[in-house]
Structures are given as structure tokens and as C-alpha cells.
N, C-alpha and C positions, 0 to 999 in steps of 0.2 A: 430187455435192454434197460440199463437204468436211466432212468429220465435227468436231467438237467433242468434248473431254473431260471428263468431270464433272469437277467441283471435288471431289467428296466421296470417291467408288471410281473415278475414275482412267479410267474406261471411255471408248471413243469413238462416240459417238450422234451419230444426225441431228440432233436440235434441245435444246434445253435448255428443261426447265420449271420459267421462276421460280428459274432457276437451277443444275436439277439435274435429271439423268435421270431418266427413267419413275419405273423401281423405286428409286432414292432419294427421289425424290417421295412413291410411295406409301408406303415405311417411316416416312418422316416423319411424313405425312397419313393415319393409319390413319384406315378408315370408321366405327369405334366405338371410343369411350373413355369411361372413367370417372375423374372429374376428384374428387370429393367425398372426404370423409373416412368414420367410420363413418355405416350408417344405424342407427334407431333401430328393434327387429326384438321384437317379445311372444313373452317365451322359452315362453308356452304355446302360442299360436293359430299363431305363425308371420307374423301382422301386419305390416306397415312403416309408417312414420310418413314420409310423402310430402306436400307441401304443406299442412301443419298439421292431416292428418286421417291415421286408420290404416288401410289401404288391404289388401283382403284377395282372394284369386283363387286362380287355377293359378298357378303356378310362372315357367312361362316368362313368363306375360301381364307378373307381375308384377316380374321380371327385368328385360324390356324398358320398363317403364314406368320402373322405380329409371335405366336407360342414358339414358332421354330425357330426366329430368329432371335428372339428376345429370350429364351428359354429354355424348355427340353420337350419333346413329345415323346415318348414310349410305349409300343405296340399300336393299335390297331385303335384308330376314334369310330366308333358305333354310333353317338349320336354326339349333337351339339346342340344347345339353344343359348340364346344370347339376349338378355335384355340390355338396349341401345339407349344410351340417355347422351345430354350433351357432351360431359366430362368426361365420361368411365362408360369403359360397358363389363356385363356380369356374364360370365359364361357359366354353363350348365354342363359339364362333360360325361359320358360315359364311355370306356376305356377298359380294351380287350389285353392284357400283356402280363409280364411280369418284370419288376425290378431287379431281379437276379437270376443268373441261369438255374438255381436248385431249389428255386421257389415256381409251383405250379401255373402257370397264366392260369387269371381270374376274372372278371367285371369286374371294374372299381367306378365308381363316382366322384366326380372332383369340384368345387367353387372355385371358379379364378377370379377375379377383378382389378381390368388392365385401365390404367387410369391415364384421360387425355389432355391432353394443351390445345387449345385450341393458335389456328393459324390461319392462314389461305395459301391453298394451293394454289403453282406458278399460274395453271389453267384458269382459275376464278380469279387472280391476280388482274389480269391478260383481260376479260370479258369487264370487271371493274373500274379498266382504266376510260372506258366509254365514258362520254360523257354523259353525266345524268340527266335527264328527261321530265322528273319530276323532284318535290321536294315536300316531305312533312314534316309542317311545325306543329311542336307542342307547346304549348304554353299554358301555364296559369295566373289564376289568380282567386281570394284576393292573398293568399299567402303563394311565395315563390316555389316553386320544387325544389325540396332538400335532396341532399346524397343519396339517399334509401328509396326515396319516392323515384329517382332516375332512374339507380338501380333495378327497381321493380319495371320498368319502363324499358330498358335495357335488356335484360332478362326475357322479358314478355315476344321483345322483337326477335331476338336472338330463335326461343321458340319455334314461331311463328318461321323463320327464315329455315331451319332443319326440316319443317314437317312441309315446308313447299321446294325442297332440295330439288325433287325426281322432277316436278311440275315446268322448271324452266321459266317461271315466270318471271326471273331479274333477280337482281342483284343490289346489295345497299353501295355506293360506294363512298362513305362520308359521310359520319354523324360529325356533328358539332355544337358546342355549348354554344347557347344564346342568352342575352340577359335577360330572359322569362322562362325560358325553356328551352328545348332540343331543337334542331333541324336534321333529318332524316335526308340522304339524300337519296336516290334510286334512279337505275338504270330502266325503269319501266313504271310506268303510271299505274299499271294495275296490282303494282308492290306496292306502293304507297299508298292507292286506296283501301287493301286489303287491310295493309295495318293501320292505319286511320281507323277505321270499323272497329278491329281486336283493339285496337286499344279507347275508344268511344263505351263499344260497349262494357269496359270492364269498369271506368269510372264514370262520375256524374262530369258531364259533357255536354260539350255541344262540337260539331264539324261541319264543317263547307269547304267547297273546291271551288279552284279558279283557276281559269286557262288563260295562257297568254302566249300571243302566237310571233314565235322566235325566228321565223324566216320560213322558205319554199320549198321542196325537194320533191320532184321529179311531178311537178304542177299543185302540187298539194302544200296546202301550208302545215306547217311543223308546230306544235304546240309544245310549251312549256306547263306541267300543271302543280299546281300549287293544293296542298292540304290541310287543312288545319283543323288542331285540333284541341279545343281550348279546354282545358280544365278545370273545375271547380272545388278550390279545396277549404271550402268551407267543413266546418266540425259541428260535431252536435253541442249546446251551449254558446254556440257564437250568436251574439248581437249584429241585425241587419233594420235597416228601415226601408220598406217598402211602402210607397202610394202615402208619404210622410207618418206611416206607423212602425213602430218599432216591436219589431219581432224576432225571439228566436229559433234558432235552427232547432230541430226535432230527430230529424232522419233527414238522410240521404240515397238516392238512387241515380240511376243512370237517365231516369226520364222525369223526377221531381224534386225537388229541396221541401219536407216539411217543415212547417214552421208554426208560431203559437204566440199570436197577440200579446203583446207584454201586457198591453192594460184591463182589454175584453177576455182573456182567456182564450180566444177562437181559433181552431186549428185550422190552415188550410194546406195544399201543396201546390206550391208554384213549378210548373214546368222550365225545365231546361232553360227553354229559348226564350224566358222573358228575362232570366237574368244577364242573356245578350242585348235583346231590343229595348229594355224596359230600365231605368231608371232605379240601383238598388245599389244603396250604401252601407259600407262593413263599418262598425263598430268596433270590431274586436269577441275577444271573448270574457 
């Protein structure tokens, strides 16, 4: 029989399908795709908003449910793996079928990446509208927090909020800008110390808590707790006077500010908490 050339790679095959050999057929006619734009995803519960209702499971069920509806699936799914990130998740497919009836079913492998909005579902909506219990503030000094430094702040909480999803521990219901910094607000004291911490230890800090007791229920007084968590966003080359000497910044950490005598040369490292209790003035840089 004489052979035929694809039109597409040049090849010479038995028959042509539709126009174009086997495997340009199947590259064409992959057995799974995702055709939609973002889904709509509850950046707490993990939720999707699938045919006007929010649609909650395992992972993969619900994967393959966002592909059928948003998509195509064809033949038979073998396996799945999904890497879950806030935005988008990356699925990993392998897929038993064929794209045409006179094309042989084969294993194929596919990359999808379904990309998300984040929202809240009615249900974390609903648990939200409780009133909060606690409140963390952040604040700096001696410079303010810019846009990016929030952002990073932001981000960080957000995190933190997905990877304690299953855990039940609360919920944010109300950030708000304040004129130094953030207020956090939480339906649970033990969210807001949690991130008080995650975000203490990732910059140079200091934090304390304060309770304050908001009324009585069922004989027991009700606490309000308060967290703060102050920041210090001094730079390396800033100008400070400490103990009436004038010294600059060196390094930064989460538990010291080094610094370097402007007159003597002598390095020391002041901990955290004296630049709370102790008397230190910015200069600039």
C-alpha cells in the first residue's frame, strides 16, 4: 500500500486521520483539557463554585469534577496528582483512551493548570460574621510599612490561613489599615497568636499580648485578646544613638540589631526588646 504524507510533520503513514497522522491527531485531540478561565476557590475551606453552588471533597474528585465541567475528559483517568498552591493548582494526568474511533486507545500523559480567584464561601461567610475575639496589630517603626512590605504581610497570613484550613482553628474576619500598620482581626485567639509568632519570627520584632475581659458567659468571664506585634524596619547603614552614642546598623535579625560605634569602631548587638524598653533614637540613613 502506498504510504501518504502528513500534511503537518512530513511523515509517511498508512492512512490519514481527518487529515493527519496518528500522533498529530492525538497532539491535536488531547483526551483532557481545560477550556474556562479562573475558578472561584474559598481561600479558607478550599471550596469551588461549580454550577452556582460551592462544591467541597477530596482533591482529586474535585479536580476531575472542575475538568468535566469546565472542559473535556476522554477515556479512562489512571492516575492523578495535583500540586495545590493558593492561585492555581497543577495537575499531573495519565489517561487510558482514544481521541478517535480508528485511532487505537493508548496511555497518554497530560499537564493541566486550572487557575483560581480567590473568594469565601457562603459557609466561611456565615462562621466570619461571628464576632471577633481577638485582634493583631502590626505596627512599625522607625520607618512606616510601605505597599510591598504589607503585601509580603498579607501573603504570609494568607499562607498560614490555607495550611490551618483542616485544623479549624478560626477564622480572619477583618484586616484593616491603621496609621502604623495592620489590624488583623480573628474569630479565635489562638489564630492570632499563631500568626503573631509566623510573622515575629520572620522579622526583626518584638510581640506581647493583652487580655481584656469584655463581659460574663455562662459564669465565666469572656476575654478580649489583643497582639501586637511591632516591627523594626531599620536598614543596614541607618544612623541610631544609643546610651548618647551614635551608632550604625550592621545586620539585622529576628532576635538582635547589630551595630558599630561611629567613633570607637566597636561592634555590639542590641537585642530586640531594648529597642522597646530602652531609649534609641533614628537618625536616618
Amino acid at each position: 500500500m502506498a504510504k501518504v504524507p502528513c500534511p503537518s510533520c512530513g511523515r509517511l503513514v498508512d492512512k490519514l486521520i481527518e487529515g493527519l497522522c496518528e500522533d498529530c491527531y492525538i497532539e491535536r485531540h488531547p483526551l483532557v483539557e481545560y477550556r474556562e478561565g479562573e475558578i472561584l476557590r474559598c481561600k479558607y475551606c478550599g471550596a469551588v463554585f461549580l454550577k452556582g453552588k460551592w462544591m467541597r471533597g477530596r482533591g482529586d474528585q474535585v479536580f476531575l469534577k472542575i475538568l468535566s465541567e469546565k472542559g473535556k475528559v476522554v477515556g479512562k483517568v489512571e492516575q492523578i496528582d495535583a500540586r495545590d498552591f493558593t492561585d492555581y493548582a497543577e495537575l499531573f494526568l495519565t489517561l487510558h483512551g482514544s481521541p478517535h474511533p480508528e485511532i487505537p486507545p493508548r496511555t497518554l500523559k497530560y499537564n493541566i493548570r486550572i487557575p483560581f480567584k480567590l473568594d469565601i464561601c457562603n459557609v466561611c461567610m456565615e462562621k466570619l460574621s461571628k464576632r471577633e475575639v481577638a485582634v493583631l496589630q502590626i505596627r512599625a517603626s522607625p520607618r512606616p510599612l510601605d505597599a510591598e512590605f504589607k503585601k509580603k504581610i498579607l501573603h504570609i497570613v494568607e499562607q498560614e490561613l490555607l495550611k490551618l484550613k483542616s485544623k479549624k482553628i478560626g477564622f480572619v474576619s477583618s484586616i484593616k489599615e491603621a496609621a502604623s500598620g495592620i489590624d488583623i482581626y480573628t474569630t479565635s485567639a489562638n489564630l492570632a497568636r499563631h500568626l503573631a509568632r509566623v510573622i515575629h519570627e520572620t522579622w526583626p520584632s518584638y510581640a506581647m499580648e493583652t487580655a481584656k475581659v469584655v463581659g460574663i458567659r455562662d459564669g465565666k468571664k469572656v476575654y478580649h485578646m489583643t497582639y501586637l506585634v511591632r516591627l523594626f524596619t531599620y536598614r543596614v547603614g541607618d544612623l541610631i544613638i544609643v546610651g548618647g552614642s551614635e551608632k550604625v546598623v550592621t545586620e539585622l535579625n529576628n532576635k538582635y540589631i547589630g551595630v558599630r560605634d561611629v567613633q570607637s569602631g566597636g561592634y555590639e548587638q542590641i537585642p530586640i526588646s531594648d529597642f522597646v524598653h530602652k531609649t534609641v533614637l533614628y537618625k536616618g540613613s
